[in-house]
N, C-alpha and C positions, 0 to 999 in steps of 0.2 A: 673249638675243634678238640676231640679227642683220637688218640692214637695208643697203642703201644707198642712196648719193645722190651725186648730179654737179652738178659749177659749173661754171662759164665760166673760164678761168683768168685770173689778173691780170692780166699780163706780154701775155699772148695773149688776149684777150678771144674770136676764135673758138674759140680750146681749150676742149674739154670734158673734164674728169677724172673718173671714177666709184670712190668710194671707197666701203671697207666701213668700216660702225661696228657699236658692238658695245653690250649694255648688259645690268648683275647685275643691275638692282634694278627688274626689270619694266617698262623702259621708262620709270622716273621721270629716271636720266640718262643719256647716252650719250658714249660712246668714239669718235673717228675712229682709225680701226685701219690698214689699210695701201692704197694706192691698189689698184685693179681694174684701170684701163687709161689710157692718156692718149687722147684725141682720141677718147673713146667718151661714151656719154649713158646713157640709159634700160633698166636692167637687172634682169635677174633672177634670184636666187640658188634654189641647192636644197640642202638639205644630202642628203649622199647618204648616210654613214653614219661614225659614230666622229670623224673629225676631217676626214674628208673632203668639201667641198662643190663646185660645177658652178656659175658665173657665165655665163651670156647676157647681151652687152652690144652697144649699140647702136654702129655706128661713124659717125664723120666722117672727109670727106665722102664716106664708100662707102657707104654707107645699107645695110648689111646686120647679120647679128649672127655676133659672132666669141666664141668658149668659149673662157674661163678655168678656171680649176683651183685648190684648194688642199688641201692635205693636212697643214695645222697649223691648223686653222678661223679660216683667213681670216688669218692672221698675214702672208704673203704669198700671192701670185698666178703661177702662170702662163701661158703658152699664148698667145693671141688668133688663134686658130683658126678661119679661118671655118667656119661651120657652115651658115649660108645662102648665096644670090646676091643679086647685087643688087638691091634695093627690096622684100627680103625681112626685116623688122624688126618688131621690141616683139614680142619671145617670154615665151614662159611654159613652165616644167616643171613635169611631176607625174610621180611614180614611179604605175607601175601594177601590179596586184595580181599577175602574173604576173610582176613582176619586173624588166617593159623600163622604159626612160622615154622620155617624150610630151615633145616639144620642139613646141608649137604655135604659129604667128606666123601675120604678115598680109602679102602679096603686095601689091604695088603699082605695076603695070606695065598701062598703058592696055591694055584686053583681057582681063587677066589678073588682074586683081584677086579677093582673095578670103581666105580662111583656109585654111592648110595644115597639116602634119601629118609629123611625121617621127620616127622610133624608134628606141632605140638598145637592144643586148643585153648590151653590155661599158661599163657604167658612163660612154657618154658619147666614147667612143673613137672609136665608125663609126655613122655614123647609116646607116638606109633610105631609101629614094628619097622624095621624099615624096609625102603623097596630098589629096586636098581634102578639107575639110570643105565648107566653102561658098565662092559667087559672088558679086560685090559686081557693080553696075555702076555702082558709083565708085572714085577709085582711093585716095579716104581712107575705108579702114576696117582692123579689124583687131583690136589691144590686146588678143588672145582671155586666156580664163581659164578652164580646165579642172580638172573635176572625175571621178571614177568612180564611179557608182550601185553598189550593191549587188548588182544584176544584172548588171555588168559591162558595160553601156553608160557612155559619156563624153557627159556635158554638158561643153559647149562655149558659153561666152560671148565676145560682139563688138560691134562695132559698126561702123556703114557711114553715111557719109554720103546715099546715099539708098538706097531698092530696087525693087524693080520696082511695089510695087503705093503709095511716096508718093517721094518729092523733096525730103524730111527728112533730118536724121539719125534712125539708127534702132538701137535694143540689139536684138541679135537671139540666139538659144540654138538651138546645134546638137545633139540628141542622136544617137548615130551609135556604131557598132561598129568596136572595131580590126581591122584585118586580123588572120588567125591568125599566130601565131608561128613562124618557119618553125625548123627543127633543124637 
């Protein structure tokens, strides 16, 4: 199993480090394995295949997500490559059944708020422009989590601090069709 998790540094109380751990025995105990990023937060891993896995991580204080890389599973890290712009964070990957992968995250720029969407064809190398999913008209929502039906549509979970029809927070589920895959 792989997982991680970020602390505050010592020395640096605003530093954020996001490290990978590792664990044989199901999750009964775990390994701290190699740091992911320094001055990053809330991430997310994908293994992409054989020993190769894709880390989306959060940064400080650029509030975007920058992709890491490893190719010894997770022994170390490299890259911190933006992938988003700014106030574009707390992403999610899923490979999809044709092959691309779904980098999904939450905008957050007064106006613009919302869940987004971007693809990539070369394991993570160049993403697509990206596209919406959904509109928020707050600018705290987002944490999306994607999945792909059987029939090839993507549920899409989020949440928004409020929406059009209450003034709540609110979980909300997009389902919705990828763009076709261009050759």
């Amino acid at each position: 199993l792989h997982a991680t998790c970020y602390a505050r540094g010592i020395k640096d109380p605003a530093a954020r480090h996001v490290w990978h751990f590792t664990s044989t025995d199901d999750g009964r105990t775990w390994q701290r394995g190699s740091l992911i990023g320094s001055n990053h937060n809330e991430t997310s891993i994908f293994h992409l295949s054989g020993r190769k896995w894709l880390a989306a991580a959060r940064t400080n204080p650029k509030y975007r997500m920058e992709l890491f890389r490893s190719e010894n599973d997770g022994a170390s890290w490299q890259g911190a490559e933006p992938v988003t712009e700014t106030r574009e964070l707390n992403a999610h990957i899923l490979r999809l059944r044709d092959g691309r992968i779904l980098l999904s995250y939450g905008k957050r720029l007064e106006g613009q708020s919302g869940v987004l969407a971007k693809f990539s064809r070369d394991e993570g190398k160049t993403w697509s422009a990206p596209i919406r999913i959904m509109n928020s008209i707050a600018m705290d929502c987002g944490y999306p989590s994607s999945v792909q039906r059987p029939d090839g549509k993507i549920v899409t979970a989020y949440y928004s601090q409020s929406v059009e029809n209450h003034q709540r927070y609110h979980m909300g589920v997009a389902i919705w069709n990828a763009p076709e895959m261009v050759r």
